[in-house]
VEXDOSE-545030 format. One record per residue: y negated, x negated, z negated of N, C-alpha, C, O in turn; residue in three letters. Coordinates in steps of 0.05 Angstrom, whole numbers, plus 5000, padded with zeros to 4 digits. Example, Ala and Ser with C-alpha at 12.3 -4.5 7.8 and 13.67 -1.06 7.14 Angstrom:
<recs>
511447364844509047544844506647364844506647154831ALA;504547434858502147274857499947424843497747324839SER;
</recs>
This chain:
<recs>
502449835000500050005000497549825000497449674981UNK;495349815019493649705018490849754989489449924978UNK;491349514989488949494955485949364964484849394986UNK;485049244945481849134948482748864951480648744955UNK;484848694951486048444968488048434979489848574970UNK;488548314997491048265010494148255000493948084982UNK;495948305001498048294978498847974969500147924948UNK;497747784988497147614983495547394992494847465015UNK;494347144987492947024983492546784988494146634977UNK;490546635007491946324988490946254967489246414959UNK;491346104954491946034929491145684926489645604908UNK;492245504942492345234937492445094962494345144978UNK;490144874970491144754992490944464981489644364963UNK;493544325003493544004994493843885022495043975041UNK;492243635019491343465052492643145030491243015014UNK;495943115037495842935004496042545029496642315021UNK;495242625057493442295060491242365056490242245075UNK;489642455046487242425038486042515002483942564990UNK;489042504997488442624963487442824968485842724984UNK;486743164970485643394962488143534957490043604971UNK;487443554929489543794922487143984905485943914885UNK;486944234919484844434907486044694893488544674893UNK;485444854886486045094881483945334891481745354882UNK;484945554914483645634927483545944921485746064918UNK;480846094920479646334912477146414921475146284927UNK;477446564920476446874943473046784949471346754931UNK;472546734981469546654980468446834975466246784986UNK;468147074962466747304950465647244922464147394910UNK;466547014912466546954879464746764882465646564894UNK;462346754876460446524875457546594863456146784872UNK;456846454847453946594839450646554848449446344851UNK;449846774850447846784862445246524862444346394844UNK;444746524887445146634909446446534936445746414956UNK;448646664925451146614954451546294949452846204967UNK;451146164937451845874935455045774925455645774902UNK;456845714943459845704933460145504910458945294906UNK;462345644897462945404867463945134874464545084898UNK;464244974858465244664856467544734837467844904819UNK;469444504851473044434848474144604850475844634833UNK;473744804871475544954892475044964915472744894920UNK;476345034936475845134960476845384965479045454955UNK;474745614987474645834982475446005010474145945030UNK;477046165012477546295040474846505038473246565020UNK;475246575071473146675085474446915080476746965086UNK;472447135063473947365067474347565091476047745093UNK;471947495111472547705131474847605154475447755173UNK;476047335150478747195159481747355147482147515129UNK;483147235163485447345155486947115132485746925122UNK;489947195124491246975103493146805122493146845147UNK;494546635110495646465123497946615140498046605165UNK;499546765124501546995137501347125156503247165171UNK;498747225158497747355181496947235215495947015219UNK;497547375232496047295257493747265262492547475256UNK;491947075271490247055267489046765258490546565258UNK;486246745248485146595231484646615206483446825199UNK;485546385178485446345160483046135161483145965178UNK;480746155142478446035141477545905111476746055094UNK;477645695107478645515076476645325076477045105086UNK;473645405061471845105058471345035031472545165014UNK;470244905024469344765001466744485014466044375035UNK;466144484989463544244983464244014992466543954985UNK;462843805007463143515008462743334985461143144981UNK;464343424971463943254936466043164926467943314927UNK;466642854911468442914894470343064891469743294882UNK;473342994897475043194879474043444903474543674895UNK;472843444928473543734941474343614965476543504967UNK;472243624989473443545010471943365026471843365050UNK;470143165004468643035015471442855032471042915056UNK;473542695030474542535042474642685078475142545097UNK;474142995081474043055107471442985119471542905142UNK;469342995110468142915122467542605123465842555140UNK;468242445112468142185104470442115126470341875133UNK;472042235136473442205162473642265192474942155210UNK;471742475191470442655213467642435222466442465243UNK;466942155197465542055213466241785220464541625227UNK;468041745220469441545220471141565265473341645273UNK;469041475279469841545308470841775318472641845334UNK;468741895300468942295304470842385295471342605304UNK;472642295278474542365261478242355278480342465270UNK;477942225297479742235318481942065292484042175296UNK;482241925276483541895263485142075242487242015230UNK;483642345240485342505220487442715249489342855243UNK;486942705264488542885284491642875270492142735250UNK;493042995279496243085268495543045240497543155230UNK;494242975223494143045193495743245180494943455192UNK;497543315163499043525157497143645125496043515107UNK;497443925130494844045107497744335108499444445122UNK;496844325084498944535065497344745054495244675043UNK;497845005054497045235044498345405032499545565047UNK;498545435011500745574995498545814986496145804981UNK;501146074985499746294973500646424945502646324934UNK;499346624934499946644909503346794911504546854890UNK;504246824928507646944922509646754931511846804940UNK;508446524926510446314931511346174955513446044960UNK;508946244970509146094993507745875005505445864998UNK;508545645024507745475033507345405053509545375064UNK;504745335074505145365105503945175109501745115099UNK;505145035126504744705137503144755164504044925179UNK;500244585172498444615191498944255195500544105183UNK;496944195218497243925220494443915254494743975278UNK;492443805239489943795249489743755276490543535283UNK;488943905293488843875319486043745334485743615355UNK;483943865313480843835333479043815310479243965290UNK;477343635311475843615298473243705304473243685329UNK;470743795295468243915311466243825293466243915270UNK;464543655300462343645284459443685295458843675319UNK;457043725268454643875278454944095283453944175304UNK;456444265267456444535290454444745265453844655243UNK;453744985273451545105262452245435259450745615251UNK;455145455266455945785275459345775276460445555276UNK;460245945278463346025284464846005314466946065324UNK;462845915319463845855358466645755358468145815377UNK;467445625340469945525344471945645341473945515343UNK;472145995334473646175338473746265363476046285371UNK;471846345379471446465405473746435419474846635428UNK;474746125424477046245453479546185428480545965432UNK;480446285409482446175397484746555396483646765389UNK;486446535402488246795406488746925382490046795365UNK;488047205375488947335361491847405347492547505326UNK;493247275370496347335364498147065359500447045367UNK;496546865344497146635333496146545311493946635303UNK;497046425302496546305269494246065274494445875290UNK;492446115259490645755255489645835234489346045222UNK;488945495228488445485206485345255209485545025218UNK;483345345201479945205198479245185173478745355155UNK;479044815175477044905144475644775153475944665175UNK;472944755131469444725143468844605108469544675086UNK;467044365119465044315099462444205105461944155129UNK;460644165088458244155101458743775114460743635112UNK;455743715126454943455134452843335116451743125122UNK;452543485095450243305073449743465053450843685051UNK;448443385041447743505012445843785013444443835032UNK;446043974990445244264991442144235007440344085000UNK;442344485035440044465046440944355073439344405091UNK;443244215081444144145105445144355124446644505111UNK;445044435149445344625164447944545166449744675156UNK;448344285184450144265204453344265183453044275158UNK;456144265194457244325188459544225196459844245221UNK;462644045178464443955209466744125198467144195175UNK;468344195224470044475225472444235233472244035249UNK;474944335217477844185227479444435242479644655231UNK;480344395263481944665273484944545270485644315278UNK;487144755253489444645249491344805258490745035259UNK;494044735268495944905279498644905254499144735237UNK;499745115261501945115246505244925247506644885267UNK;505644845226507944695230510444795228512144785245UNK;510444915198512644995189512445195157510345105148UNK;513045315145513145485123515845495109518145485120UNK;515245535083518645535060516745655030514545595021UNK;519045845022519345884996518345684974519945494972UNK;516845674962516545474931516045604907515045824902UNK;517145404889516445564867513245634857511445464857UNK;513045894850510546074849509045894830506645924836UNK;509245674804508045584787506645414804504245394801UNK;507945244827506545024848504645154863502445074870UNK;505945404867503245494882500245634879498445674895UNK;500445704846498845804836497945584816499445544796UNK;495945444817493945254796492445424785491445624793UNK;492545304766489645464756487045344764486645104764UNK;485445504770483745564785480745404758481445444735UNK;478445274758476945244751474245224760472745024765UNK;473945464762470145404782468845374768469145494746UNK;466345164774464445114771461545174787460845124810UNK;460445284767457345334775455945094779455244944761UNK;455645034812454044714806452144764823451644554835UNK;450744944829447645024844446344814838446344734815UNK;445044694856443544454845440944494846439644584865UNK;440044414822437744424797435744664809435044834793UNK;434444694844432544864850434545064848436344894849UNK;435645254846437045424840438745534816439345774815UNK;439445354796439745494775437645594760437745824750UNK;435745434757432945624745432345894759430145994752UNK;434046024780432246234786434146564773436546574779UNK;433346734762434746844747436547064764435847084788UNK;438147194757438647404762438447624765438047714743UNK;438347844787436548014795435748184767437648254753UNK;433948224761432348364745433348534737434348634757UNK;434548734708434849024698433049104680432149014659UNK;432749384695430549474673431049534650433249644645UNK;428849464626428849334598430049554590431849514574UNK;429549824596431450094581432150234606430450354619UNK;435150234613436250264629437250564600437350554575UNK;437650774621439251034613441750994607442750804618UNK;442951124592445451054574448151204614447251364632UNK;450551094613451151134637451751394633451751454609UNK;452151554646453651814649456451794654457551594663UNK;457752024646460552014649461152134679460052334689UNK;462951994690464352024723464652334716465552444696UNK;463452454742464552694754465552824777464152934793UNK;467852804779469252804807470053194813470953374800UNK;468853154842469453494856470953414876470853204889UNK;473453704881474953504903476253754915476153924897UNK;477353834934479853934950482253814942482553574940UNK;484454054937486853854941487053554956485853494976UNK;488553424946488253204954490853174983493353214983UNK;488553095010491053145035493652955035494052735023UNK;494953095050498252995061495652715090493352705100UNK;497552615090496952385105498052545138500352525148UNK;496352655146497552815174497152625187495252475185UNK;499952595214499452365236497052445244496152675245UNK;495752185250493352225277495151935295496451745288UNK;493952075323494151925335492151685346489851735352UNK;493051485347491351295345490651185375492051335390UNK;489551045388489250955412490050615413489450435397UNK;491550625439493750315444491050105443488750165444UNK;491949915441490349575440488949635467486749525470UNK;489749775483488849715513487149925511485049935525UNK;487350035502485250385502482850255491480650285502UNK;483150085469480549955447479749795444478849695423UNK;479949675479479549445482476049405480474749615476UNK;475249265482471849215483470849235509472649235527UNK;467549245521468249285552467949005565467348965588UNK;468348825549469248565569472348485566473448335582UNK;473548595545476448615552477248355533479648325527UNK;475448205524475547975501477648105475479048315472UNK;477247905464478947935439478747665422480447575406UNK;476047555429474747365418473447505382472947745380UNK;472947315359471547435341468647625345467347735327UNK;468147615368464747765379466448045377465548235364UNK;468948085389469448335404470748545381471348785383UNK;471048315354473448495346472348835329470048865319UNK;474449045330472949325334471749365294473149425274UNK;469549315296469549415271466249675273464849725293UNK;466049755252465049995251461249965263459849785253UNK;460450105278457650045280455550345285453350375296UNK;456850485275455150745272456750925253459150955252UNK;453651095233455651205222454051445228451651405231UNK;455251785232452651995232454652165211456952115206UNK;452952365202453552635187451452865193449652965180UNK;452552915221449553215230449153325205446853345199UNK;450953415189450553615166448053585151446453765146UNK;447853245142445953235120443453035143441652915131UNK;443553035172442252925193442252605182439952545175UNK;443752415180444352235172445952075206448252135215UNK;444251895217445151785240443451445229441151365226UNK;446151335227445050995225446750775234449150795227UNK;445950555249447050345255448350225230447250245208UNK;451550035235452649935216454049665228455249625249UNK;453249475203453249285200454949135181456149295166UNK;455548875177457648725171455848695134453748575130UNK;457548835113456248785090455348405081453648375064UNK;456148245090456547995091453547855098452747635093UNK;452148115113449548075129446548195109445148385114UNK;446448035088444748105077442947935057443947735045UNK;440248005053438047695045438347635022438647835008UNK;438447395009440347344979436647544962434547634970UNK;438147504934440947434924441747754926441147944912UNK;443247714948445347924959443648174953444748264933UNK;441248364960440448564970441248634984441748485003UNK;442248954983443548975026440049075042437749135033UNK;440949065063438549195083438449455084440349605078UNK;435349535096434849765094435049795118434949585132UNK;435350105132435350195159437050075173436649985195UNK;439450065158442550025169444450095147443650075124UNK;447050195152449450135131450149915131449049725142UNK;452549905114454549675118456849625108457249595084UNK;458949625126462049555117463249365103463449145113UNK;464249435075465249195059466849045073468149155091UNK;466948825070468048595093470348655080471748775097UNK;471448645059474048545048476148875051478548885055UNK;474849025050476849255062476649245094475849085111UNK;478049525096479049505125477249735146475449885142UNK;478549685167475449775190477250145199479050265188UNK;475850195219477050545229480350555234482150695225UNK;480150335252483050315270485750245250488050245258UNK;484950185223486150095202487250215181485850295164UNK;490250245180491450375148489950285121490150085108UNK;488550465120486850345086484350475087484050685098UNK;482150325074479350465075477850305082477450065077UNK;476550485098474050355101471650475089471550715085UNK;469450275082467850345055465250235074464950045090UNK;463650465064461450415085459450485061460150645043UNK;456850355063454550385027452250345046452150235068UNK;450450435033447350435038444850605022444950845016UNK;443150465017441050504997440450795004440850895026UNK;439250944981438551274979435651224985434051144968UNK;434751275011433051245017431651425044433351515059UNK;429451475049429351555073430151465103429851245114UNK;431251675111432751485134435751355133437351305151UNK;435951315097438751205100440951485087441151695100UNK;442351455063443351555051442851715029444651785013UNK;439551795028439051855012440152265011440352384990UNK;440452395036440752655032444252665022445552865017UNK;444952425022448252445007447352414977448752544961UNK;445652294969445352274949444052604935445052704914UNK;442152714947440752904942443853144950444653304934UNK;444853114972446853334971449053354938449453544923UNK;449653164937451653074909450253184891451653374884UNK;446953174871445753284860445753654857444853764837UNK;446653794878447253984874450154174869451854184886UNK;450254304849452454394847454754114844457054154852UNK;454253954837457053654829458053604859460253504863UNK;456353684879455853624916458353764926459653684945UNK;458953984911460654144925460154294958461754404974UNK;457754244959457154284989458154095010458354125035UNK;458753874993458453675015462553665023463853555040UNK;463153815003466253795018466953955041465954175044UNK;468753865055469553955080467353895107467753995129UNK;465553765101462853685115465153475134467353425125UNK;464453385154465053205180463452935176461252935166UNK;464352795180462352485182464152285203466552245199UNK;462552185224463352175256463251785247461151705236UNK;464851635252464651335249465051245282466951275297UNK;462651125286463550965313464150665317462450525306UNK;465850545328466350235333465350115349464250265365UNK;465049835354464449725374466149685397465849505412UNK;468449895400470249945417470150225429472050355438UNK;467750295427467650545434469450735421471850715427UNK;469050825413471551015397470051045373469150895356UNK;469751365378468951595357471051675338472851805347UNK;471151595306473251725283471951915275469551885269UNK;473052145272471652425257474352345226476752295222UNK;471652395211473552485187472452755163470452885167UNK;474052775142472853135135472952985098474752895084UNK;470053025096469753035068471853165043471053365033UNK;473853065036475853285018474453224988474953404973UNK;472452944973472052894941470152724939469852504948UNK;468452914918466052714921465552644890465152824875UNK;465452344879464652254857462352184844461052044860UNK;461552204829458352104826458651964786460152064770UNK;456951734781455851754757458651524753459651484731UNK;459751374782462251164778460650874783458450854793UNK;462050674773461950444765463150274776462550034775UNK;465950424796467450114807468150274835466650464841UNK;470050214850470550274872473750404868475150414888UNK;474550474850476850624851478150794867480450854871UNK;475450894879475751174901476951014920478851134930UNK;476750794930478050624952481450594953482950524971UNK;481950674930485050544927485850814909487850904920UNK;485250964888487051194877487551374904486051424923UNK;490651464895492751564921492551474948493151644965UNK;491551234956492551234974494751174994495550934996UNK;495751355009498251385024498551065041496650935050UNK;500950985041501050775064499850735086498350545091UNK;500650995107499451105136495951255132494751365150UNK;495351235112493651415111490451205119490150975113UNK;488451385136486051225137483751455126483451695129UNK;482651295114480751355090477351175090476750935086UNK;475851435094473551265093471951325063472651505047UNK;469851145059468851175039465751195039464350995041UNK;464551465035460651415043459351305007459951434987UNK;457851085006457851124978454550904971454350654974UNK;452551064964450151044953449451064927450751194911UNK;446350874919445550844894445051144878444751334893UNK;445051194850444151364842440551384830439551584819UNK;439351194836436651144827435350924844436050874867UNK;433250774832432750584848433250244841434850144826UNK;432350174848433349834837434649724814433249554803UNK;436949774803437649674779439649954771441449934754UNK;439150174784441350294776444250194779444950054799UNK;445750264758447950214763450650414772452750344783UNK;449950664763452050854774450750994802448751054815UNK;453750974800454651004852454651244846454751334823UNK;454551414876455751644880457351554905456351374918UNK;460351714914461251544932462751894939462552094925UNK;464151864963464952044972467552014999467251895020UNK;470152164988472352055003472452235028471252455030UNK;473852135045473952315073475752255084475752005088UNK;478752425100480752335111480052385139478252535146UNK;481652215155481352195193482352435196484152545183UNK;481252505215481952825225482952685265485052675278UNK;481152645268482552505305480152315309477952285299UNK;481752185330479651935350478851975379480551985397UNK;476251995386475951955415475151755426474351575411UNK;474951725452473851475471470651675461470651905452UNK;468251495467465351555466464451445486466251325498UNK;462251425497459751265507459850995495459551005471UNK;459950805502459350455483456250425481455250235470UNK;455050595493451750515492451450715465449950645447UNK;452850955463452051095438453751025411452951095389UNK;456250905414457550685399455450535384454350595363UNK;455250385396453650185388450550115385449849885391UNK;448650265377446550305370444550095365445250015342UNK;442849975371441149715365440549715332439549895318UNK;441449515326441549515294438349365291437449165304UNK;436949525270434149325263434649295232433649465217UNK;436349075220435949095188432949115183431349105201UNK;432149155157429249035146429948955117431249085100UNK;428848755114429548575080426848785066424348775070UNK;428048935052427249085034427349125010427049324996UNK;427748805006427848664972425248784963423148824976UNK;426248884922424148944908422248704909423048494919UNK;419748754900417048534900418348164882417647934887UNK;420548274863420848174840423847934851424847754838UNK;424448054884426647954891424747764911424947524910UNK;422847914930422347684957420747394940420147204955UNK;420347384923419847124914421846874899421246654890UNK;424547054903426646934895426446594919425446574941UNK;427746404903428046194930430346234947432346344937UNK;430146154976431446124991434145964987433745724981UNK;437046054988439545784989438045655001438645425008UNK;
</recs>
């Protein structure tokens, strides 16, 4: 049954000609703003795991004890000396998967080095910077697979020790602001419809959802970019939650899809959030306010991809006055796809969500020009945030 991680993980990588043996955890874990911890290295969460098809994405710091010896080799005649290198990735259920360095890339400034790499193969990239905090450029190892085996689960799980090591212009700067008398929380109140049977929908083949250049590069892949609800007149461009101005504000005059759950075309949920505001989500918020938003069940809300392809799904439970994301994962079915609409209850510093579940009802082909909508974020940090410093 799909959860808020993968069923598994990696966990530990070791490069043991070059000494790194790390312990590896979730690039989601790092403290503001967006600055990754020291003596680990961290997968990319919107990457896949080693298990998977696809790309696994694993960086850490050029420091001590992380992965400075990669770059300390990457400059050494462009690093043509670490090629066939053997790098190990073990995950937390006891597994171990042998890569062995194919390409080295340095200076690079972006993810280009996914572009022509095949979906329906295993690699393995890790990345660290080219200099000390404040350095753009970046050198990327591209690795192929060797071989994989069973180990015992204690080898593959270290314990894990991050460190906060923001350097010095950045730890002085505090954490987003709460107001001095915040309201005591309210207790969750959930309205709902029976809860549905997971009815087949039919889904549309790889070839039906394809993109219209027919790619299958990281640009192409289908994830969500419009969301509407005629009901409450709610029509907004959506965006990659990942895409937003530290210390982690989301944007205004867009949604955005939690990277770490899953997209339309996907058994699981997809969780789509955006500020109560004009223009954004605020008439979900104002609908919920009446009657415990029993209006708002059985309501339609239309998700479009960047594959063209319209998901209709039907409001069945709407929560308000919650604290975590539970609504993402209580009952859900194996086969079942599940979206999630879910906004602030106040303004800056509130802390209780209102969120609202909705099962797929069917999929169509759309228009790709009305798919995909011109996204304009706007950094709509409080006064108290745009003076925060820049990573």
């Amino acid at each position: 049954m799909p959860v808020l991680q993968p069923p598994a993980y990696a966990s530990r990588i070791v490069i043991a000609d070059l000494a790194i043996d790390l312990p590896v955890v979730s690039g989601d874990l790092q403290p503001p703003p967006s600055y990754p911890l020291c003596d680990v290295a961290a997968y990319v969460t919107r990457f896949g795991q080693p298990y998977e098809t696809g790309i696994t994405y694993i960086s850490a710091h050029a420091q001590e004890g992380m992965f400075l010896p990669l770059l300390e080799g990457s400059q050494r005649d462009d690093g043509r000396q670490l090629l066939g290198t053997r790098i190990d990735v073990y995950t937390n259920d006891g597994m171990r998967y042998g890569y062995a360095i194919e390409r080295v890339v340095r200076h690079v400034t972006d993810y280009g080095i996914v572009t022509d790499l095949s979906p329906d193969e295993r690699t393995l990239i890790l990345q660290t910077s080219e200099g000390p905090y404040g350095t753009t450029e970046k050198v990327q190892f591209l690795a192929v697979p060797l071989d994989e085996a069973a180990v015992d689960p204690a080898e593959a799980n270290p314990e894990p020790r991050p460190r906060d090591c923001r350097p010095p212009e950045l730890v002085g700067e505090e954490d987003p602001p709460k107001p001095s008398e915040a309201p005591p929380a309210q207790e969750p109140v959930v309205v709902s419809e029976p809860t549905p049977s997971s009815a087949p929908v039919e889904m549309p083949s790889p070839m039906a959802s394809a993109g219209p250049t027919g790619g299958l590069g990281l640009g192409e892949a289908e994830v969500a970019s419009r969301v509407v609800v005629t009901g409450l007149g709610i029509d907004m461009p959506v965006i990659s939650g990942d895409l937003q101005p530290p210390p982690n504000y989301p944007f205004c005059d867009v949604a955005a899809y939690v990277t770490f759950l899953g997209q339309p075309h996907e058994p699981g949920t997809t969780y789509l959030t955006a500020h109560a505001q004009e223009g954004m989500f605020l008439p979900l918020l104002e609908a919920s306010q009446r009657n415990d938003g029993r209006e708002l069940l059985g309501m339609n809300v239309d998700v479009y991809t960047t594959h063209a392809l319209r998901y209709r799904y039907r409001i069945w439970q709407v929560r308000r006055h919650i604290l975590d994301r539970a609504i993402a994962t209580e009952g859900l079915q194996a086969d079942e796809h599940r979206l999630v609409l879910q906004t602030s209850e106040g303004p800056y510093g509130t802390l209780e969500k209102i969120a609202v579940a909705a099962r797929l009802l069917d999929v169509e082909p759309t228009d790709a020009r009305s798919a995909v909508p011109t996204a304009r974020p706007r950094d709509c940090r409080p006064p108290e945030l745009r003076n925060s410093p820049q990573p």
